[in-house]
N, C-alpha and C positions, 0 to 999 in steps of 0.2 A: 763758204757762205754761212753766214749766223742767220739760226732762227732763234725768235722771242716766243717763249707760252706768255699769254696775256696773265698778268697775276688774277686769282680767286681772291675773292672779301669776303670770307666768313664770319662778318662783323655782326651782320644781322640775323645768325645763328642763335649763339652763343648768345645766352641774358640771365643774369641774376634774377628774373623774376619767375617764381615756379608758376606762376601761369601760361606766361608765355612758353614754357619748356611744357609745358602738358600740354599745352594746345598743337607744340608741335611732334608731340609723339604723337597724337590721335589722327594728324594727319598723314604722320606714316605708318599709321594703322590701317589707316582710310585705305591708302594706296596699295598696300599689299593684300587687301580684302579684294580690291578691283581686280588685282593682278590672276586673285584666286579665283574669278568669276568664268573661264569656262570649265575648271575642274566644279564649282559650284555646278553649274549648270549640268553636267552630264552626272554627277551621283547625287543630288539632291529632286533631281524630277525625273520625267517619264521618258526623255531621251535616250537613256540606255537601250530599254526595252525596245523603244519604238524601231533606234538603228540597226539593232539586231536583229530583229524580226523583217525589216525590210531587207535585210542582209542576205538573210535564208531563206527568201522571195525570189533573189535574183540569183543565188546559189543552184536552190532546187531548178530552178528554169537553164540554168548553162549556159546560159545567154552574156558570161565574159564580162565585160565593164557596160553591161545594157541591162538597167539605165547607166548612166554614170554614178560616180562617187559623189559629184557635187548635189546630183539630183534626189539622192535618195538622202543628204545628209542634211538640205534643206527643206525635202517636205518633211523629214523629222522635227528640225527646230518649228518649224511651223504649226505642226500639228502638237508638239511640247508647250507653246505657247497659249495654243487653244484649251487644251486638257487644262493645263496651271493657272490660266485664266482669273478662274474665282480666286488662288493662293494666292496669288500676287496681286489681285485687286486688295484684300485683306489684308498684307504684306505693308501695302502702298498707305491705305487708309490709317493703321493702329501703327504704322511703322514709319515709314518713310517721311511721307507732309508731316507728321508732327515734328521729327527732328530740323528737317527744312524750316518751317517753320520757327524752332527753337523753343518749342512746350516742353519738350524731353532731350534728356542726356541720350549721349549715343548708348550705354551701358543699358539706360531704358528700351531704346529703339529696337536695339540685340535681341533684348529679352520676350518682346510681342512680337518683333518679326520670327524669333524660332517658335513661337506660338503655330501658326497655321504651318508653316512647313513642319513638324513633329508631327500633324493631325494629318496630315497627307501621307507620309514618310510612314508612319506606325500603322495607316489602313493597308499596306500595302508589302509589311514585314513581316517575316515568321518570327515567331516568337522561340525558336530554336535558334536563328540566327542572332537575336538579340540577345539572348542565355550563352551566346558564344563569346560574346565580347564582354558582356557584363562578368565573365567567368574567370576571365581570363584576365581583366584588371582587379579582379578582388571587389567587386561590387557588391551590394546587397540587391536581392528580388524587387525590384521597383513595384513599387502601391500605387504611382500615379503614373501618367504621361510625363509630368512635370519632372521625374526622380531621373527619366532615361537620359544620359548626354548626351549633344550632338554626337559628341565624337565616339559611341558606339553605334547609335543610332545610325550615323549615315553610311559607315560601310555594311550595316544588316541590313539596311537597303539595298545599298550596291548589288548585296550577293544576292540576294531576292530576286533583284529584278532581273538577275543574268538567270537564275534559275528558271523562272515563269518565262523569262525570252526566248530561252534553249527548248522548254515544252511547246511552245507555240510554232517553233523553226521544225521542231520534229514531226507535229502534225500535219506543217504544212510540207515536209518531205516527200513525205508517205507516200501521195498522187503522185508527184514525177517520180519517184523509186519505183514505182508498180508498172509504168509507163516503158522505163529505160528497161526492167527486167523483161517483158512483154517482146518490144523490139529488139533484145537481145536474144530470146529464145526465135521469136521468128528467123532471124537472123542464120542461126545456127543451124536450125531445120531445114533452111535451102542453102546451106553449104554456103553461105557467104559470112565465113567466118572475118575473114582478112578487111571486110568494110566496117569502119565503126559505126556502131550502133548511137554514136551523140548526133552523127549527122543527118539518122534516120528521126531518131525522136525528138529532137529540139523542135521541126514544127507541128509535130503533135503535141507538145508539152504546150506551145507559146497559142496554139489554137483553143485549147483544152480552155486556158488560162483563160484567153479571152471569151470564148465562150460563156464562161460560168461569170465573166466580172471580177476576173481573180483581185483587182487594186481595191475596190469596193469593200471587197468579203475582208480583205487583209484588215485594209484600217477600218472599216467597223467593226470586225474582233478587240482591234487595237484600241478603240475609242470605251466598247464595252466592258472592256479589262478595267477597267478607271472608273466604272459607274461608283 
């Protein structure tokens, strides 16, 4: 038995006109921009931090896949959304409608929309992380916001924000660490060596938790971190 591939007509590719051949590389700019959009999303906003920190929420607690992964990685983008709010209103405004629009080139659009995310990104970056990339490509000491590229700019955020996530996951430790030692030594002292000690303190931990409001206390650290 014979199969046929339908033939391809790359007729409409292919044009002697450099306009029409620039119009079609910017739309396969476009699309590989799109394609980059949830790497964008997780090292250009507060997502990292947020997932992390609710990471070592449910870590410290021992409490397994409770919540789930889907749940904790959706009130992340949710509350990501919330925090970026204003950036992407601004984003939207000086960026986006105008090129919609067609007031400005995309090369324009690029340029105001890394506007407000640099002003975000740089309130929220150490300047030793910055010194590290800028170092390391042969850069000179930037005098403005304007001088820093994206492309050092956005993983001295990355690592920032893993930084400031890991301090927040540590403190929120501390309380079940003290908890599991606690019922570990009790433990011990009446010879019930051989019982694990997660089965005794998980609902002292998940009690403790709710008691104090532990979801509240978390994302409002998390909201406050971003004032």
């Amino acid at each position: 038995m014979t199969y046929f591939i339908p033939a391809l007509d790359f007729g409409n590719i292919v044009s002697d006109e450099p306009a029409e051949v620039a119009t079609t590389l910017k739309l396969i700019a476009l699309i590989t921009i799109l394609s980059l959009a949830p790497a964008i999303l997780v090292l250009m906003t507060c997502f990292t931090r947020i997932v992390i920190v609710l990471s070592f929420v449910r870590m410290g607690l021992a409490t397994q896949q409770m919540p789930p992964n889907q749940i904790l990685i959706s009130l992340a983008l949710f509350m990501t959304f919330f925090i970026m709010a204003p950036v992407f209103s601004e984003v939207n405004e000086n960026a986006l409608s105008p090129l919609l629009d067609g007031e400005v080139s995309q090369e324009e659009a690029f340029s105001e929309a890394a506007v407000p995310m640099k002003e975000f990104m740089s309130k929220h970056t150490r300047e030793k992380d910055v010194a590290l990339f800028m170092g390391y490509a042969g850069m000179d000491k930037p005098e403005t916001l304007a001088d820093i590229p994206l492309t050092a700019l956005i993983p001295a955020f990355a690592i920032s924000e893993l930084k400031t996530a890991f301090q927040i996951g540590f403190l929120i430790f501390v309380p079940f660490l003290v908890i599991d030692m606690i019922v570990a030594s009790v433990l011990m002292s009446m010879g019930m060596m051989m019982l694990p000690p997660v089965m005794i303190s998980l609902p002292f931990k998940i009690l403790l938790f709710v008691l104090v409001d532990g979801w509240y206390l978390v994302v409002e650290s998390l909201l406050i971190s971003y004032r």
